[in-house]
N, C-alpha and C positions, 0 to 999 in steps of 0.2 A: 504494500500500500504506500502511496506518494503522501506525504505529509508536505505541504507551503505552510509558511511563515510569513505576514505579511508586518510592515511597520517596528512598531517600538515591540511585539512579539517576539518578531525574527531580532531585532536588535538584544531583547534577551537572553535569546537561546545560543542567537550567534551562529545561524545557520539560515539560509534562505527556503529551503527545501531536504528532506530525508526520505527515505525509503526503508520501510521498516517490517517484520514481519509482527504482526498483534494475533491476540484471540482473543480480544477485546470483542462485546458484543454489541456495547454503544458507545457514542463519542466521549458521555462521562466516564466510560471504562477505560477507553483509549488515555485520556489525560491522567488519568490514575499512574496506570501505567509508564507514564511517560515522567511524569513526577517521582515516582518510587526512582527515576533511572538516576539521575542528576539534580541537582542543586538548583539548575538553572533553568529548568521546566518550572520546575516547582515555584520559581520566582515570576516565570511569565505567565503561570497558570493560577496564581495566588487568588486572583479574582475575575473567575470566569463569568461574571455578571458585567464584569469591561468589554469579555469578549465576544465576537459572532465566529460563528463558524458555516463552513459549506461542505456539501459532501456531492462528487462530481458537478460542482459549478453551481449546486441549489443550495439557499441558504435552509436551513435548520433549526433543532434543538440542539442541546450537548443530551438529552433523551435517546435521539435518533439512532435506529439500529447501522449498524457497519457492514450489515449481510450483503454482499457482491459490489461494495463504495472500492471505489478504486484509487478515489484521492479526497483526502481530506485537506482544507485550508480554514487558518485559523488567523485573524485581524480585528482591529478595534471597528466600531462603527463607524460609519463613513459620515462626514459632515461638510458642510459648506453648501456652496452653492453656484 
């Protein structure tokens, strides 16, 4: 599965993109996991009420099942105008 990173996100993890194997079954499983890994998830995941996510390109919940998602991306909400 492709994991993006988008913004002050990526600027935490300090990756733009990874590839990863999970058996995670929804996207709050996946962040679990992903924080259990390093320090540095864990700091950009702190408060996932900052963040959106998408799974193939549709945005989401962090609810949302991972059954056949082929890329997940995670960023702050978009604003301006």
């Amino acid at each position: 599965m492709d994991i993006m990173y988008f913004a002050w996100v990526r600027e935490r993890i300090g990756l733009p993109r990874e590839t990863i194997q999970t058996e995670a079954a929804t996207v709050a499983d996946l962040v679990a996991e992903l924080c259990a890994r390093e320090d540095r998830y864990a700091v950009a995941f702190a408060d996932i009420t900052a963040l959106r996510v998408a799974l193939d390109q549709e945005l989401t919940d962090f609810d949302a099942p991972l059954a056949g998602v082929r890329e997940v991306a995670f960023f702050p909400p978009m604003t301006g105008g």
